[in-house]
C-alpha positions in Angstrom: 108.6 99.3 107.1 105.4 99.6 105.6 104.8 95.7 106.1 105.5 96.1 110.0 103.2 99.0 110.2 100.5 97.1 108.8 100.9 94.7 111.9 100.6 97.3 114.3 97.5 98.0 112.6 96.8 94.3 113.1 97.7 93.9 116.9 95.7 97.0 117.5 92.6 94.8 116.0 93.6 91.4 118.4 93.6 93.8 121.0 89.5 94.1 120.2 89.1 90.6 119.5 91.2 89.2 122.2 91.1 85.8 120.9 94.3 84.8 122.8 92.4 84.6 126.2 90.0 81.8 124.7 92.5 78.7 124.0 92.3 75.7 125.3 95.6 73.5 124.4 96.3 70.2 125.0 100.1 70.0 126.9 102.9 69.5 124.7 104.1 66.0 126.0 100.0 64.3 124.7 100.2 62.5 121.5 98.1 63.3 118.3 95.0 62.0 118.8 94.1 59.4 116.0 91.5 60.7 113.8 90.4 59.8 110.6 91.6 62.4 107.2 90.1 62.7 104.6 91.3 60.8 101.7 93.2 62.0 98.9 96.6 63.2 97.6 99.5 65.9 99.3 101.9 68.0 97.0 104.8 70.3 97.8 104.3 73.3 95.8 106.8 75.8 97.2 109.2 74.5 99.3 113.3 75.5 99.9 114.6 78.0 102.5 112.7 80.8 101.0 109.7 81.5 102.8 106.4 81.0 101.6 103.0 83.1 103.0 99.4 83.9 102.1 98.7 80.9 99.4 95.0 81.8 97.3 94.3 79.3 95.0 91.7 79.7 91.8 91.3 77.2 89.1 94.7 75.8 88.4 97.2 78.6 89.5 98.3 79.2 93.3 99.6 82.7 94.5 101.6 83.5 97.1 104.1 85.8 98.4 108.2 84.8 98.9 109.3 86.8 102.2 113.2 87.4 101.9 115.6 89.8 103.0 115.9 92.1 100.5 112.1 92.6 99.1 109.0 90.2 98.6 107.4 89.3 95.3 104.5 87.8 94.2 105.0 84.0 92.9 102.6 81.9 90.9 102.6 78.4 90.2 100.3 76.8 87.2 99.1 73.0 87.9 98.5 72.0 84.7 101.7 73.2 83.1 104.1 73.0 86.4 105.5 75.6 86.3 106.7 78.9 88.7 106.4 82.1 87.3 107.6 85.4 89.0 104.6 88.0 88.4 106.3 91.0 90.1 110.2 91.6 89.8 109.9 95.2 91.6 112.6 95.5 94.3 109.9 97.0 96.8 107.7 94.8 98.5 104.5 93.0 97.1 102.2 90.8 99.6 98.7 89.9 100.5 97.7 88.3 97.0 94.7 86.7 95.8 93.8 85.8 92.5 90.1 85.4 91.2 89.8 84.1 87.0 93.1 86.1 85.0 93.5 88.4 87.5 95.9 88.3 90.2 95.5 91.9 93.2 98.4 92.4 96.1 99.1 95.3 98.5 102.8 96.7 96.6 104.9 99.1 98.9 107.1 101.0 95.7 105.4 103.7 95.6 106.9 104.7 99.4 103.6 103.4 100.7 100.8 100.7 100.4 98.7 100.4 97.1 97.0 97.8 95.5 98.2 96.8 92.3 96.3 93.8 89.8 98.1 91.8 86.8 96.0 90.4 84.0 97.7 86.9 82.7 95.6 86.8 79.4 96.9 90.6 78.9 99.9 90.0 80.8 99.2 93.7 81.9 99.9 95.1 85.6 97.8 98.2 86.8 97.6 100.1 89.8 94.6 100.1 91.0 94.5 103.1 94.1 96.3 106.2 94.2 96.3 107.8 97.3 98.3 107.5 100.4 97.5 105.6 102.8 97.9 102.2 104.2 95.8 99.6 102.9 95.6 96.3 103.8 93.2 93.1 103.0 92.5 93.0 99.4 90.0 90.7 97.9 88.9 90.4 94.5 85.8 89.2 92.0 85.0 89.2 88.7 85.6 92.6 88.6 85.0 94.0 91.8 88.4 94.6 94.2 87.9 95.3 97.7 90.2 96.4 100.6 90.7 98.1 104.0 92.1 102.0 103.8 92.7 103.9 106.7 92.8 106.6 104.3 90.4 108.8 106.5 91.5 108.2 109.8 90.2 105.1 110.7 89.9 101.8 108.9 87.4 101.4 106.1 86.0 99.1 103.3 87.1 100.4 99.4 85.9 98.9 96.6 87.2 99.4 92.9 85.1 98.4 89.8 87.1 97.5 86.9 84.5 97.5 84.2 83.8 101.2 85.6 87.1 102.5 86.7 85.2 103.6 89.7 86.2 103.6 93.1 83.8 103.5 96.2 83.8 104.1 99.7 81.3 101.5 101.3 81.7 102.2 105.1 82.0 105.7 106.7 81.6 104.6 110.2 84.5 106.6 112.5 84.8 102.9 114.2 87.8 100.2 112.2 86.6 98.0 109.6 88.8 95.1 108.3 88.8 91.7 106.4 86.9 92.4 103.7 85.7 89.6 100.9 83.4 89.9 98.3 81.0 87.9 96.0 79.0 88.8 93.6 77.1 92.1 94.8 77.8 91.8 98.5 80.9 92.2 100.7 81.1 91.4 104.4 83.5 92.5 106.7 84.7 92.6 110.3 83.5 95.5 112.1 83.9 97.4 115.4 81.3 99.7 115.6 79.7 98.2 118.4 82.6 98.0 120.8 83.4 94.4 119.8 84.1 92.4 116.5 81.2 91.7 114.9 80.3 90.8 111.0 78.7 93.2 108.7 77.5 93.1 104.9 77.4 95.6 102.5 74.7 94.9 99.4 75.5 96.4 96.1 72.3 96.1 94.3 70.2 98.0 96.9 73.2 99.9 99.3 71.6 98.5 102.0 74.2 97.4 105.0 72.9 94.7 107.3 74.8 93.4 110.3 75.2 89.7 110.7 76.3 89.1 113.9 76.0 90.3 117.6 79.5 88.4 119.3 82.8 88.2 119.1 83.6 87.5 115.4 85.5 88.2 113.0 87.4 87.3 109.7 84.8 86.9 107.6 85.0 85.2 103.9 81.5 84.8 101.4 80.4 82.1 98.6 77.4 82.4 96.9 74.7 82.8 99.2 76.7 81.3 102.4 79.1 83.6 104.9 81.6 82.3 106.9 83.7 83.3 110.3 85.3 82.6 113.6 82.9 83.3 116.2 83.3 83.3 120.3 80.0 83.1 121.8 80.6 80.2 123.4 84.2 81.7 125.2 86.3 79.2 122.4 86.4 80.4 118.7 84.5 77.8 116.4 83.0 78.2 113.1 79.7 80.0 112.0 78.0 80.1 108.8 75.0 82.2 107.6 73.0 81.0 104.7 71.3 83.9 103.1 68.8 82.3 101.0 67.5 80.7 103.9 68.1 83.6 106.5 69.6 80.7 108.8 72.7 80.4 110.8 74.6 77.6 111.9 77.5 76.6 114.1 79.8 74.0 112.6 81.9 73.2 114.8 81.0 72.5 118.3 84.6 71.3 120.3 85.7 72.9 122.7 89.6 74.0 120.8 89.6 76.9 118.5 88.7 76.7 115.2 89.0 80.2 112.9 90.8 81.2 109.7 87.9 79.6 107.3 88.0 79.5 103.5 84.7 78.2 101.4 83.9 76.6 98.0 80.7 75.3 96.8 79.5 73.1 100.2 83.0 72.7 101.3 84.2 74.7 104.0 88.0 74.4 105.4 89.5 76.2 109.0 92.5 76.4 111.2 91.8 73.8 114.4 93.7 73.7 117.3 92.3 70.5 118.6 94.8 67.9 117.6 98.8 68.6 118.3 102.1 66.8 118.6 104.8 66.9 120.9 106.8 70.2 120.6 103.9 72.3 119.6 102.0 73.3 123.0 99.8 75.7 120.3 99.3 74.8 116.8 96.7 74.4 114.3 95.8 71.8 111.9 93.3 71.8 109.0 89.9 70.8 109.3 86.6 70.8 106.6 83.3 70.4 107.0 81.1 69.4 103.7 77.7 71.0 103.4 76.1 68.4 101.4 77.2 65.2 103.7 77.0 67.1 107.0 80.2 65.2 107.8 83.5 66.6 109.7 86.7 65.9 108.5 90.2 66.6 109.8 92.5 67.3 105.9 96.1 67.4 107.6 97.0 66.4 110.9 100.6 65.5 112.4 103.3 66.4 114.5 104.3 69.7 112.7 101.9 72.6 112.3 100.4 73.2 109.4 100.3 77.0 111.2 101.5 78.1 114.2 98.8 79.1 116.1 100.8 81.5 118.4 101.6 83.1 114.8 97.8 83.8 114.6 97.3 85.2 118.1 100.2 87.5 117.9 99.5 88.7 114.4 96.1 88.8 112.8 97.4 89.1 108.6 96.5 86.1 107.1 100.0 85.0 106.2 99.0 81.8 106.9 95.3 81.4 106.2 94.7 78.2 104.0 92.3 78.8 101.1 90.4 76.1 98.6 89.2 75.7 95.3 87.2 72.7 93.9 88.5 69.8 95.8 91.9 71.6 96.3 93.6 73.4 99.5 96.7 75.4 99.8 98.1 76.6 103.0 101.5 77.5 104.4 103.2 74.5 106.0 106.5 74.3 108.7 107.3 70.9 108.6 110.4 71.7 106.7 111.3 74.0 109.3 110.3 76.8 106.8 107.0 78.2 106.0 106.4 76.3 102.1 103.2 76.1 100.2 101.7 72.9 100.0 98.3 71.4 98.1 96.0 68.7 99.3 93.9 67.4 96.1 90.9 65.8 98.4 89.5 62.4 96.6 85.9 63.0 95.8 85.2 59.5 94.4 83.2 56.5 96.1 81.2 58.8 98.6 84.3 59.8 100.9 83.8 61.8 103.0 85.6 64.7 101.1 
C-alpha cells in the first residue's frame, strides 16, 4: 500500500513534467538499426521468475530490490566472492536501495509507513535512520551524508541525515514539490517545481547557499564530483545535459532527436536510457547508451530486440525501478529479455583506446 502510494506521488510529478507528449518512436515493424557497442563483457546477475528492480552498484557489490507477492527485500550480490546475500529478511516491504562504500540505505515500509533504514556490512549493523511519519521516497547516500524526499510538511522536500552527527536537516522549505535528490560531497541537487515547471536546483553545504541550475523542463538529476547530470526538454525531445561546476559550463550531450533521460555518472563516463534504437514488438523502449568525457565519443552499451527498459514503464511511472547505474567500467540495469525484469552487468573493455 505504501509502495502504490508512493506512485501516485510519482504520476502527480509526470503530470508536471509531461515527458510523455515529447516521444518520437520509430514503428514497431523497423528493424534495429546497426550501430556500433561498445566492447566488453555481459553477465546475468539476478535472473529467475522473481523480479528484479532498482540495481545501484559500488565497488564490487550490486543492490537491488526482489518484488514478490508477499513482501520485497533488499538483495546483494558480491563480485569478487559470487555470491547472493539477503540483507533484509523483514516480511514488510524494503525498496529504493543504494549503496555507497559499507553502507547500503532503502525506503522500509514495517513500521506501517515509509522510513529509511541503512545496514553497515563491516558492522553488519542495520539502523533506522528517520522517525517520523511520513512518506519518503528517493534516498541517496555518501560517505556519510543520506538524502531523501519527505512530504513530511505537506509538500515534498529534500532531508538530509549526517551520520557522523546524528543530525538531521531540512534543506528546502519551498511550499512547491521537490524530488530526486543525489548528493556528493557537500552539495545535493534535486528536481524542483517551484517555478511552475521542472527545473534543477543545488543545495551547497559549506556555504547554505541554494543556486538553481536550470530554466526548462528537467528533471532527474544525479552529481559526480564537480559534474551534474539530467534529462532536459528544451529542445521539445528529452536528451542529456551536463553542468560542469568547476568551469561554470553546460553542455548538451546528446543531440538526436529520440529521448534520452534516466542518466547515471562515474568519473568521465556518463550512461542513459535512449529510445532511439528498437526492435520489432517494442513500439517504445529504451536501450543504454554512454557518452565518455575524456574521448568525446558516443557509444550505444546494449542494444537488441528486447528492452533493456520499457520506456512506457518510465512514462507512466517516474520511480527509478529501472534506472541503470555505473561504477568504474561497470553498469547494472534491470533487463526483460527473459520475459522478467533480472539484473544484469556489462563490464565495458577499457583496453586498446576503445571507445569505452
Amino acid at each position: 500500500m505504501i509502495k502504490q502510494t508512493l506512485i501516485i506521488y510519482s504520476l502527480i510529478s509526470l503530470l508536471l513534467i509531461n515527458i510523455g507528449t515529447a516521444s518520437t518512436a520509430i514503428s514497431a515493424e523497423e528493424p534495429i538499426q546497426k550501430a556500433e557497442t561498445a566492447r566488453g563483457v555481459e553477465t546475468p546477475i539476478a535472473t529467475g521468475e522473481m523480479v528484479h528492480y532498482h540495481p545501484a552498484i559500488y565497488g564490487d557489490k550490486i543492490v537491488w530490490y526482489d518484488n514478490i507477492p508477499e513482501n520485497s527485500d533488499i538483495i546483494m550480490y558480491n563480485l569478487s566472492t559470487c555470491t547472493q546475500s539477503k540483507i533484509t529478511t523483514d516480511g514488510s516491504d524494503q525498496y529504493d536501495p543504494t549503496i555507497n562504500g559499507d553502507n547500503i540505505v532503502w525506503i522500509d515500509s514495517r513500521d506501517g509507513h515509509s522510513e529509511i533504514y541503512m545496514y553497515n556490512l563491516s558492522t553488519s549493523k542495520e539502523t533506522r535512520v528517520t522517525n517520523f511519519r511520513s512518506f519518503k521516497m528517493n534516498p541517496d547516500i555518501n560517505k556519510d551524508k543520506i538524502v531523501w524526499a519527505d512530504d513530511r510538511n505537506g509538500s515534498w522536500d529534500i532531508y538530509l541525515y549526517n551520520l557522523s552527527t546524528s543530525k538531521e536537516t531540512r534543506i528546502t522549505s519551498n511550499e512547491s514539490a521537490q524530488f530526486d535528490p543525489s548528493i556528493y560531497g557537500d552539495r545535493i541537487v534535486w528536481t524542483d517545481y517551484r517555478h511552475g515547471k521542472s527545473c534543477v536546483y543545488m543545495y551547497d553545504l559549506t556555504n547554505s547557499e541554494e543556486t538553481r541550475l536550470s530554466n526548462t523542463y528537467s528533471y532527474g538529476p544525479v552529481i559526480y564530483e564537480d559534474k551534474i547530470v539530467w534529462a532536459d526538454e528544451r529542445n521539445k525531445n528529452s536528451d542529456i545535459y551536463m553542468y560542469n561546476l568547476s568551469t561554470s559550463r553546460e553542455t548538451q550531450i546528446t543531440t538526436n532527436e529520440f529521448n534520452q533521460y534516466s542518466p547515471a555518472v562515474f568519473g568521465d563516463r556518463i550512461i542513459w536510457m535512449d529510445e532511439r534504437w528498437k526492435g520489432p514488438g517494442a513500439a517504445t523502449r529504451a536501450d543504454i547508451c554512454m557518452y565518455n568525457l575524456s574521448t568525446s565519443k558516443e557509444v550505444p552499451v546494449i542494444i537488441n530486440k528486447f528492452s533493456q527498459f520499457d520506456g512506457n514503464t518510465y512514462h507512466n511511472s517516474i520511480v527509478n525501478e529501472f534506472k541503470a547505474d555505473i561504477y568504474g567500467n561497470r553498469i547494472v540495469w534491470v533487463d526483460d529479455r527473459d520475459k522478467n525484469s533480472n539484473i544484469y552487468m556489462f563490464t565495458l573493455d577499457t583496453s586498446d583506446n576503445q571507445p569505452a
